[in-house]
C-alpha positions as semicolon CSV with decimal commas, in nm:
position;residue;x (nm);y (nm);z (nm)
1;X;-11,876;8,527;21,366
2;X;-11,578;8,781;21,420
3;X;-11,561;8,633;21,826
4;X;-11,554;8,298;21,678
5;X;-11,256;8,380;21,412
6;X;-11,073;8,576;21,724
7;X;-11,129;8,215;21,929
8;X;-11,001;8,031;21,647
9;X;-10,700;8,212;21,601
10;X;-10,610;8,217;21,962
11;X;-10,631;7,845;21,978
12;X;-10,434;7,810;21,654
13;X;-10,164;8,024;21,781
14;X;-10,167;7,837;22,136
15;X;-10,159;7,511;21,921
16;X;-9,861;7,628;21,724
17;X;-9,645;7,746;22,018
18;X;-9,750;7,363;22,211
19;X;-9,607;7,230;21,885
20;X;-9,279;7,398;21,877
21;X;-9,206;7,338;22,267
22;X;-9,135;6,967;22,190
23;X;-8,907;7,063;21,922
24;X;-8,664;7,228;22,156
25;X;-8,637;6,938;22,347
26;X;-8,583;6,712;22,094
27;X;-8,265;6,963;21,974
28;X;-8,178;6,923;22,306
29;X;-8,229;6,543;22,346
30;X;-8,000;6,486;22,055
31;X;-7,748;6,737;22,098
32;X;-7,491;6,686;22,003
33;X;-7,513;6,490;21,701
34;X;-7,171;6,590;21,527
35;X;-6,817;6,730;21,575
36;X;-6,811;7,003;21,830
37;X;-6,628;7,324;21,654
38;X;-6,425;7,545;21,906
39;X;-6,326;7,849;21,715
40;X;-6,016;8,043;21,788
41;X;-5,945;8,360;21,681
42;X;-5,628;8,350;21,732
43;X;-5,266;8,194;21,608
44;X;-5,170;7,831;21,752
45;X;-4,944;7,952;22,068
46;X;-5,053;8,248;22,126
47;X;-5,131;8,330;22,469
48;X;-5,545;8,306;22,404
49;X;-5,556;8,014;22,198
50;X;-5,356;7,794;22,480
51;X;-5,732;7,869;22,612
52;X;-5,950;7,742;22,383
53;X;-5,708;7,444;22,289
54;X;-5,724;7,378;22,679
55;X;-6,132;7,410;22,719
56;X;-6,157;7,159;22,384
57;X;-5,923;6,909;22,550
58;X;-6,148;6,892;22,898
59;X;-6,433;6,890;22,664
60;X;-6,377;6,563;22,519
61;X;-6,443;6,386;22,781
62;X;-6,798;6,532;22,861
63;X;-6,975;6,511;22,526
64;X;-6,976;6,203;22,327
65;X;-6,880;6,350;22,026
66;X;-6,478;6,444;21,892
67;X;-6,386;6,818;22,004
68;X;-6,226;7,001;21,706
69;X;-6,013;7,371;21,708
70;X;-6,069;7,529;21,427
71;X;-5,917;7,888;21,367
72;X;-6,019;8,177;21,219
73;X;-5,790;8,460;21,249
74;X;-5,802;8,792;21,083
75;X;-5,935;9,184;21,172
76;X;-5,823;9,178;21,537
77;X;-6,080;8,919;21,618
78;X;-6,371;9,027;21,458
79;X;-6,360;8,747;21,168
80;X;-6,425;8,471;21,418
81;X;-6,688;8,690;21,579
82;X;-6,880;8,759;21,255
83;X;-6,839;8,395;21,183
84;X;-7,027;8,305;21,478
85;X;-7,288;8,488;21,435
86;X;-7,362;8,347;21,099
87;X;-7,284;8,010;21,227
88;X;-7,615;7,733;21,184
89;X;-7,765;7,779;21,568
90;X;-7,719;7,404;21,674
91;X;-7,441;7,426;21,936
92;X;-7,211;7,287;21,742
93;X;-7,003;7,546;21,708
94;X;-6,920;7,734;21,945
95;X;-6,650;8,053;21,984
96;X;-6,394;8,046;22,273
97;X;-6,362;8,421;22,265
98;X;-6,250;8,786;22,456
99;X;-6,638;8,889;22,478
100;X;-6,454;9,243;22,437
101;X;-6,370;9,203;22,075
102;X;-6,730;9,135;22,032
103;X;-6,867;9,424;22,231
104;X;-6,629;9,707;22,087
105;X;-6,665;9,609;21,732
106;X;-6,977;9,817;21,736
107;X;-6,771;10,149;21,746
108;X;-6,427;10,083;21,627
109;X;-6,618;9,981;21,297
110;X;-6,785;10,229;21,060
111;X;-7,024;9,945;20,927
112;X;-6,990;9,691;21,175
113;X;-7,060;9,357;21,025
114;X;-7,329;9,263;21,295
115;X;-7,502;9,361;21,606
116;X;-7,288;9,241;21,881
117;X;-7,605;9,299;22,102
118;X;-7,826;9,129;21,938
119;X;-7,673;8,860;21,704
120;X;-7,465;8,692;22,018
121;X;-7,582;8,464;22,310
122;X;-7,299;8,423;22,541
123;X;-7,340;8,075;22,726
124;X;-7,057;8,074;22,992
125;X;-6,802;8,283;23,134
126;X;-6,442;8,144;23,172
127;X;-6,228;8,387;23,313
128;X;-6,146;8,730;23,403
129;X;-5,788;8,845;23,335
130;X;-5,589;9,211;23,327
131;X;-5,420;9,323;23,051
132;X;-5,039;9,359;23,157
133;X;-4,859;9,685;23,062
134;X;-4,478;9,459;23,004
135;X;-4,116;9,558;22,904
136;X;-3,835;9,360;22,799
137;X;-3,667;9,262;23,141
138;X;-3,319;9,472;23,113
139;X;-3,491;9,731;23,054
140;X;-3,368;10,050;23,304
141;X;-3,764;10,095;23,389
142;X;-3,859;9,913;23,698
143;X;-4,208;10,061;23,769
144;X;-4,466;10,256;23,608
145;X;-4,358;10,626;23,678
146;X;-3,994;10,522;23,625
147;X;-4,125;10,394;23,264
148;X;-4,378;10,702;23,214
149;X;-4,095;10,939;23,272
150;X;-3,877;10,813;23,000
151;X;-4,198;10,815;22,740
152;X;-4,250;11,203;22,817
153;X;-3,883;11,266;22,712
154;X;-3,916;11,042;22,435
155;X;-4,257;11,222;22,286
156;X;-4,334;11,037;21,952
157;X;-4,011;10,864;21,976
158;X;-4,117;10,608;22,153
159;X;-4,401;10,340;22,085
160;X;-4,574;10,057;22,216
161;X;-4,686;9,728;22,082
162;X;-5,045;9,607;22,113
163;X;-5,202;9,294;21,921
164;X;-5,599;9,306;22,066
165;X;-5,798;9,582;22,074
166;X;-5,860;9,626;22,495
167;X;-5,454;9,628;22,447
168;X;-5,503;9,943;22,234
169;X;-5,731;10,111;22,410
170;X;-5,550;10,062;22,713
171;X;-5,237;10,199;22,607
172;X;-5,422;10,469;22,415
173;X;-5,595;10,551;22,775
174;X;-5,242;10,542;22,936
175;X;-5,120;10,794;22,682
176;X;-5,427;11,064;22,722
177;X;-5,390;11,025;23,123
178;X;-5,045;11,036;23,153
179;X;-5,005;11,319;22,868
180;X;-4,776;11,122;22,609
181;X;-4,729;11,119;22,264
182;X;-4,613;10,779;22,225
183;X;-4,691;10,585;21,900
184;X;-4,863;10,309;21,873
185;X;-4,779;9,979;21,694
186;X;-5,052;9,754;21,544
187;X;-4,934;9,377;21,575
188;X;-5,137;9,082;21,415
189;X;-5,059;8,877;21,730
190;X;-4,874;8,892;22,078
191;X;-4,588;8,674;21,967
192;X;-4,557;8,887;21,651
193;X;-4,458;9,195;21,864
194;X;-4,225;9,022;22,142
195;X;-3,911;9,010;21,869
196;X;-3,935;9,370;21,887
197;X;-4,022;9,481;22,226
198;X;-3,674;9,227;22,330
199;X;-3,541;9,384;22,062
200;X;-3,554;9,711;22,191
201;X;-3,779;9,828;21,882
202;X;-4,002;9,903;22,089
203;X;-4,057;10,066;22,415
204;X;-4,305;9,824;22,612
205;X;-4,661;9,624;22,493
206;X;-4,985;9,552;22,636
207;X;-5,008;9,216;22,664
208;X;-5,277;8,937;22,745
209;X;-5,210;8,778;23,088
210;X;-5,139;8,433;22,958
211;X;-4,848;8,568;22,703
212;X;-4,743;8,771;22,960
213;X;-4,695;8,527;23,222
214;X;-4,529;8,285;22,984
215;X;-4,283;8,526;22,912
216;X;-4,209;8,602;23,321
217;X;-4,172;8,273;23,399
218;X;-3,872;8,239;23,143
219;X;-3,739;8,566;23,252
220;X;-3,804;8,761;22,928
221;X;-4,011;9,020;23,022
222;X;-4,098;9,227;23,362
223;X;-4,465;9,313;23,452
224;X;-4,506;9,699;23,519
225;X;-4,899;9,710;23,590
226;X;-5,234;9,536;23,520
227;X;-5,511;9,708;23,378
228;X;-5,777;9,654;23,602
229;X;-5,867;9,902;23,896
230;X;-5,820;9,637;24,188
231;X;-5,596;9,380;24,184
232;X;-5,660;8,995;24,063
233;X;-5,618;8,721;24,286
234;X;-5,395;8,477;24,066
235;X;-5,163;8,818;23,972
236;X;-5,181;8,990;24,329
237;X;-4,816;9,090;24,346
238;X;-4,843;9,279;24,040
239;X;-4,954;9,630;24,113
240;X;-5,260;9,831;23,891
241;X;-5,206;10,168;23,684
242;X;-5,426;10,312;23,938
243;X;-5,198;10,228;24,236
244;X;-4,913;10,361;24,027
245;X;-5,052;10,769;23,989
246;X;-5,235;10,682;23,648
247;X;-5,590;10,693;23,750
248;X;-5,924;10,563;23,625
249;X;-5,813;10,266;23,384
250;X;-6,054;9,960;23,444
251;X;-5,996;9,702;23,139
252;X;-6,098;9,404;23,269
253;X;-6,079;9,127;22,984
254;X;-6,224;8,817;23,017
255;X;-6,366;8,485;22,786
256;X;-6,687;8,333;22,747
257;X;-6,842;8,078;22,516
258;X;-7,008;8,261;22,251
259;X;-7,302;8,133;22,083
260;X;-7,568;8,256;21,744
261;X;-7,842;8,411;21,914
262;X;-8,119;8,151;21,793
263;X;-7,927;7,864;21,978
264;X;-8,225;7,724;22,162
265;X;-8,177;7,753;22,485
266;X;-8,156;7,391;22,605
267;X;-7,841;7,387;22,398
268;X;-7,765;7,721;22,561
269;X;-7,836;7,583;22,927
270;X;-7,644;7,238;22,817
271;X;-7,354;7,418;22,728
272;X;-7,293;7,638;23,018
273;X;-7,312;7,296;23,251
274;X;-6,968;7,178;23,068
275;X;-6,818;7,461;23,073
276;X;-6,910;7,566;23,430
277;X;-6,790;7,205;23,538
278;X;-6,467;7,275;23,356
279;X;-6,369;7,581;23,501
280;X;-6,507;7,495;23,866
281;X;-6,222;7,220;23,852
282;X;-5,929;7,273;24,100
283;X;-5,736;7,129;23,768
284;X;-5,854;7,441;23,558
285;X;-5,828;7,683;23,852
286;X;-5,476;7,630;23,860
287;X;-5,419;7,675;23,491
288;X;-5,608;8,007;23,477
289;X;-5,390;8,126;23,780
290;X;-5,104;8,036;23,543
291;X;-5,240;8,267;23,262
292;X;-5,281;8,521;23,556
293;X;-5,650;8,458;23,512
294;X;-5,905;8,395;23,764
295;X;-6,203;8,185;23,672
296;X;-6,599;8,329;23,662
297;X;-6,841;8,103;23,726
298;X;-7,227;8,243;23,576
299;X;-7,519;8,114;23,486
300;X;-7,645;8,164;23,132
301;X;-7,860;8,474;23,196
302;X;-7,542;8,622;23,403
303;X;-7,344;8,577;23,178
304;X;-7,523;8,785;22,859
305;X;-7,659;9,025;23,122
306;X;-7,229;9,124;23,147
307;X;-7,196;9,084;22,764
308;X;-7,444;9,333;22,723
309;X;-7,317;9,623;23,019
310;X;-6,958;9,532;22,806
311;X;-7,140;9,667;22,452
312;X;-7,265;9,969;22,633
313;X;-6,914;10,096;22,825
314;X;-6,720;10,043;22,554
315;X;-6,878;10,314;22,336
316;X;-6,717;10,513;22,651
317;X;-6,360;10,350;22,658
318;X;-6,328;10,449;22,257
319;X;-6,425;10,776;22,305
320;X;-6,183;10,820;22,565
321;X;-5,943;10,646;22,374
322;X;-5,978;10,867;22,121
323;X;-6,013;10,590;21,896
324;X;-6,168;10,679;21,501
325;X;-6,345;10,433;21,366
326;X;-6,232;10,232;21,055
């Protein structure tokens, strides 16, 4: 009798799981049934939400239902990211994102609100960018030493501007490597902090590429160094930390389309087709060069296989940073 319970158990639980498979592909079959949701965690004309605004514009014309921003800005990103992953797992909303913000919330957070590692599918990749150590462009600093220099006379005199967290930590890194004792200055976004750094309030910012970039092109601001270790195609003329005697910075940021985990994953797979045909277009390649960007292509697996190494290293860069939780 106990076989035959064992064999009728197996063939209920065999049953069950034959059930559910034609479930998923009826989500998927009618997906997507309402208003896509882009969420933005950032303020309209800001550098990062010219992304997402961008990405919900090409998306329009490859679903058959209306593409709506919403935004949800607050705690340096983290809102939007906790908001995604208590969002209902349909696909229908879905957050344009830094990945980062995601990853390092884990230890700049005593009680982090989730587990970035397991509450988060990341569908597609968009982009991988520097972070772009700037100064207002009459400034007397025209590289990186020239720059340093003037912070080490200055001690905590001088400060920086940062308004994202990989900004932070990268000028945080800059400061234990180069030995200064420059203060920091918490911004709630990049155009918040460019009235003072042309002001002369002060001293330079971390900014993201696409802010950065902006400003260059209407002669505001001059581009010291990019964050990363090797230089990005679409920014090649700018030089890295690294090349410039400040050694072993490697922020690379980048965006992805950030899902709740239980998104089945025909929704998952769906999604990364769009977005991978919008960034393989030679129309979006030249935009991201514009934001200093270049594009990353993945598939889904890819793509949270990188989300994942990013939740591991950064428990390094904020211990580096020196960073204390909050």
């Amino acid at each position: 009798m106990r076989a035959n319970y064992k064999v009728l158990a197996v063939s209920a639980a065999l049953a069950f799981s034959a059930g559910m498979m034609p479930l998923a592909a009826v989500q998927a079959q009618d997906y997507p049934s309402q208003n896509i949701h882009l969420i933005s965690a950032f303020p309209p004309g800001s550098g990062a939400d010219i992304v997402v605004r961008y990405y919900s514009e090409k998306l329009k014309t490859l679903v058959k239902q209306p593409v709506i921003v919403e935004t949800k800005v607050g705690a340096g990103g983290t809102l939007a990211v906790e908001y995604i992953a208590r969002a209902k797992p349909d696909g229908h909303t879905i957050l344009v994102h830094s990945g980062i913000t995601a990853a390092n919330m884990m230890y700049l957070l005593k009680k982090p609100p989730i587990d970035a590692a397991k509450d988060l599918q990341l569908a597609a990749m968009i982009n991988r960018q520097p972070f772009m150590v700037v100064v207002r462009a009459d400034a007397p600093w025209k590289d990186l030493p020239q720059l340093t220099g003037h912070l080490k006379q200055q001690k905590d005199k001088s400060s920086y501007g940062w308004a994202a967290t990989i900004a932070k930590v990268a000028g945080a890194l800059y400061k234990s490597k180069a030995g200064l004792e420059t203060v920091d200055v918490a911004y709630r976004a990049g155009p918040d902090l460019l009235n003072d750094l042309l002001g002369g309030v002060i001293d330079f910012a971390v900014l993201d590429p696409a802010l950065a970039m902006a400003q260059l092109r209407q002669g505001k601001i001059r581009i010291l160094a990019v964050t990363t270790q090797e230089r990005i195609k679409a920014s090649a003329d700018l030089p890295t930390m690294e090349e410039q005697g400040v050694k072993d910075i490697n922020l690379v940021g980048w965006f992805g389309a950030i899902l709740p985990s239980a998104t089945p994953r025909p929704i998952v797979d769906q999604i990364n087709v769009w977005f991978n045909a919008i960034t393989s277009s030679p129309e979006t390649k030249e935009f991201l060069a514009k934001t200093g960007a270049d594009p990353w292509i993945t598939s889904v697996d890819e793509a949270q296989s990188a989300y994942l190494k990013e939740v591991q290293a950064w428990g390094d860069y904020v211990r580096l940073a020196k960073i204390d939780p909050q």
